[in-house]
C-alpha positions in Angstrom: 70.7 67.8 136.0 74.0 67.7 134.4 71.4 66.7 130.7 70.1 70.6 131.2 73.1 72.1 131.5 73.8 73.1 128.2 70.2 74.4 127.5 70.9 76.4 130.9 73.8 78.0 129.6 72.7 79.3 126.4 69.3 80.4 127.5 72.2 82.4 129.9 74.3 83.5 127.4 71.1 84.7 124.7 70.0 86.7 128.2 73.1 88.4 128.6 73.9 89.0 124.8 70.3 90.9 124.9 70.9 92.5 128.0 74.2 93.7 126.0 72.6 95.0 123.2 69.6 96.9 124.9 72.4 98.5 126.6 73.9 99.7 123.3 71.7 100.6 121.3 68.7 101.7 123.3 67.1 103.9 120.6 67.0 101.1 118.6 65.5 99.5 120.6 63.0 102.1 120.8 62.3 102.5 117.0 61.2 98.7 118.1 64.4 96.7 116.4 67.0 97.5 113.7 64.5 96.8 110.7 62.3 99.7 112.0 65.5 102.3 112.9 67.2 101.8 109.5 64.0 102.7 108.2 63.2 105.5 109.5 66.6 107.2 109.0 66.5 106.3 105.6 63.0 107.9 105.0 64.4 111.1 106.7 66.9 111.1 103.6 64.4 110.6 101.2 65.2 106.7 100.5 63.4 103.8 100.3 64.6 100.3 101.6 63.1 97.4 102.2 64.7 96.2 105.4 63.6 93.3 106.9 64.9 90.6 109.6 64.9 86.9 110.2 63.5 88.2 113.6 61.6 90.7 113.9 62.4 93.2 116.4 65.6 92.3 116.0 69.2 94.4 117.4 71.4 92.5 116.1 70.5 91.9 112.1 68.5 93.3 109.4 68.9 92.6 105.2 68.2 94.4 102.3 67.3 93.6 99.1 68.6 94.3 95.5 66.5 94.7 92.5 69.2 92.8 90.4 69.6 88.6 90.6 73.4 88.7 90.9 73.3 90.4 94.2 72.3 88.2 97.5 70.6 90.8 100.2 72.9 92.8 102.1 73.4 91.8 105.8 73.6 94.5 108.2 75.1 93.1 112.0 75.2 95.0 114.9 78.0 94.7 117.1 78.2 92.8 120.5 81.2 95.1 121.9 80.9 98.2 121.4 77.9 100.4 119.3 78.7 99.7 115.6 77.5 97.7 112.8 79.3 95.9 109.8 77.5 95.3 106.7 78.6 92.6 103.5 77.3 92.5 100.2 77.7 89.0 98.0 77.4 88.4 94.8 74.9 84.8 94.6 76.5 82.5 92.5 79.6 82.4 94.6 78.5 84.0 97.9 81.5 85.9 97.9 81.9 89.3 99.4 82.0 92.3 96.9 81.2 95.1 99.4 82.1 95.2 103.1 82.8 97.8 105.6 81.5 98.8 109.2 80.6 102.1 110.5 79.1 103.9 113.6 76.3 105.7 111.4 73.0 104.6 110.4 72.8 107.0 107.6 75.4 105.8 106.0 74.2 102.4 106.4 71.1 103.6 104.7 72.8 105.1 101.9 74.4 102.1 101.2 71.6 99.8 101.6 69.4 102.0 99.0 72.7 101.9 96.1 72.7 98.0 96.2 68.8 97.7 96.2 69.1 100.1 93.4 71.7 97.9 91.6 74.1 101.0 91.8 77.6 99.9 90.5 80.4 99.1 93.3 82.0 102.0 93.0 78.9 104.3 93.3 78.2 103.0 96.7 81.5 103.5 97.7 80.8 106.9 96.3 77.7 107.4 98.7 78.5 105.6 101.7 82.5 106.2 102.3 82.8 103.5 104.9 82.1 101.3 102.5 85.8 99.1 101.0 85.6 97.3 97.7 87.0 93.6 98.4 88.3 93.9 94.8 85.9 91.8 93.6 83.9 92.6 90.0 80.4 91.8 89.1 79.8 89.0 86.6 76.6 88.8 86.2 76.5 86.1 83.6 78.4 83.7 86.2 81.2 83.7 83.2 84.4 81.1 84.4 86.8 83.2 83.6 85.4 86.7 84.5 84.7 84.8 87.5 88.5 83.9 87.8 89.5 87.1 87.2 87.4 88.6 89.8 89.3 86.4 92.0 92.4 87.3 91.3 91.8 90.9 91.6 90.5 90.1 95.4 93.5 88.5 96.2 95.9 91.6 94.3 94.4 93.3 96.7 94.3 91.8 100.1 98.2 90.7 99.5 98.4 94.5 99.2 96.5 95.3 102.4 98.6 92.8 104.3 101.4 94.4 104.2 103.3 91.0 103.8 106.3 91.8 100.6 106.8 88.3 100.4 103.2 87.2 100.2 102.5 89.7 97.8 105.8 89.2 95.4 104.1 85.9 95.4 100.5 86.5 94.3 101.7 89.1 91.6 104.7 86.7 90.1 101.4 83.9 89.9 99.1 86.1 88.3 101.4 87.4 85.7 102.2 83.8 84.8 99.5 82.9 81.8 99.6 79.0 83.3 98.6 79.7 86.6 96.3 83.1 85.9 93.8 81.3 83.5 92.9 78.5 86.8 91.2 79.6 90.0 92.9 81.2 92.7 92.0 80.9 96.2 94.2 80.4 99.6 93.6 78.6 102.9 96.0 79.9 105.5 98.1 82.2 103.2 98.9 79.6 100.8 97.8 80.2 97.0 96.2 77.4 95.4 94.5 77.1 92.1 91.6 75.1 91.2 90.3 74.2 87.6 86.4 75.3 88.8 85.5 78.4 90.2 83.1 78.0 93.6 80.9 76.9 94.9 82.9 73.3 93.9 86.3 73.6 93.3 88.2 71.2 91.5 91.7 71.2 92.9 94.6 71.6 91.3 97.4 69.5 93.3 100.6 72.2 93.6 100.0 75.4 95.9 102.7 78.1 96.7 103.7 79.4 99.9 105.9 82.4 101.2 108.0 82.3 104.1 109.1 86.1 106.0 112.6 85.0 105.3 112.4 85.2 101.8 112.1 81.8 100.9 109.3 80.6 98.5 108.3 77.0 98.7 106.0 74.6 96.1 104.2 71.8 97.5 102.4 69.0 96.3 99.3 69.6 97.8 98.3 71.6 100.6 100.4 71.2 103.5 101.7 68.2 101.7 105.1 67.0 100.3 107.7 69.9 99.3 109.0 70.0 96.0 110.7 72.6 95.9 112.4 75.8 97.6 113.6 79.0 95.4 114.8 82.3 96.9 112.0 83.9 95.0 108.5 84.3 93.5 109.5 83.9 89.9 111.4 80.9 90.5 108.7 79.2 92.6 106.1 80.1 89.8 108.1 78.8 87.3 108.5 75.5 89.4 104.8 75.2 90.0 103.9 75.5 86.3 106.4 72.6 85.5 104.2 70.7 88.1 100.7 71.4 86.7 98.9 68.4 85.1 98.9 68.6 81.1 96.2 70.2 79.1 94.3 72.2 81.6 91.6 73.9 80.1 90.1 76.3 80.5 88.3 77.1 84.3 84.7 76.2 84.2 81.6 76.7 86.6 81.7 74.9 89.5 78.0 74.0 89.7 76.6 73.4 93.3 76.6 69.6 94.2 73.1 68.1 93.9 
């Protein structure tokens, strides 16, 4: 018996997730899935979506195409705890997120939905559907390195000013106003900016990272969580360190093409 018991349980758990959503969101349900509802209250606007689901009939998903190749479709998830949905929007070289947001209102979901099938700027979506939060991120639709750098960069600008973290963010602006370290590839795993030489989907690594500490200390490493080379009392100083650690003649960030 003990063999079945992980089928059991999930065949339990899909039950109860259903049972869960039925229970909040019973007029979708009714409209026969979340393809069919976001439909129909976008046709009572006037728009035109093309919604459509991995499973049809399906509470808990539905997509939306754009009409423009940069864009992947938008994902629209409902939520298991309580009746809202979320909705991301990623640009398809990268898969990164240039739209997100989540919101109790299917006609804002719609309005959405229509601006990024439409190819509407980021901005103009924002405009139409105000849930909707820009991640920072800028289309490039030509999949150009360094637009595609800077696109990170800007992300990361602002999520170290969302976090509300001084330190954190002393750090990510002292790093992009240094010319060395703003011409590679930012990213972070765990709060600690790193820099890679290729944008995604295949980074290549740069080995010196930065991290912030709440009691204003600024360290460099090696590598990430690796060796420390240095400590400084602040951002500048760590920058400064981390340049003098950079291999020589770093060119310019490329593509990082998808491994075949």
């Amino acid at each position: 018996m003990s063999g079945y018991a992980p089928w059991v349980r999930l065949r339990h758990n899909r039950s109860v997730m259903s049972a869960d959503l039925d229970a909040l969101y019973p007029d979708i349900a009714a409209e026969g899935g979340l393809v069919s509802a976001l439909s129909a209250v976008a046709m009572k606007q006037g728009l035109s979506v093309p919604f459509t689901s991995p499973e049809p009939g399906s509470l808990r998903s539905a997509t939306a195409t754009s009409t423009v190749s940069h864009r992947n479709h938008l994902t629209i998830d409902a939520w298991t705890v309580k009746r809202r949905w979320s909705i991301t929007g990623c640009e398809s070289f990268q898969g990164l997120a240039l739209i997100e947001g989540d919101t109790e209102d299917p006609a804002q979901i719609a309005r959405a939905a229509q601006a990024w099938h439409d190819g509407a700027a980021l901005a103009e979506i924002r405009r139409v559907a105000t849930f909707v939060k820009l991640t920072g991120r800028f289309e490039v639709p030509d999949h150009d390195a360094v637009q595609l750098a800077e696109s990170e960069w800007q992300c990361l600008r602002l999520e170290a000013t969302e976090m509300n973290l001084p330190q954190y963010q002393a750090m990510v602006e002292a790093a992009y106003h240094e010319p060395a370290l703003r011409r590679l590839y930012p990213f972070t795993s765990h709060s600690t900016l790193r820099f890679a030489i290729t944008t995604r989907p295949n980074l290549s690594v740069v080995p010196v990272c930065l991290d912030a500490h709440q009691d204003n200390r600024y360290t460099v490493n090696a590598e990430f969580l690796g060796e420390i080379l240095a400590e400084t009392s602040t951002a500048q100083e760590a920058v400064l360190l981390a340049v003098s650690q950079l291999p020589p003649d770093l060119g310019p960030v490329e593509l990082g093409v998808p491994r075949s």
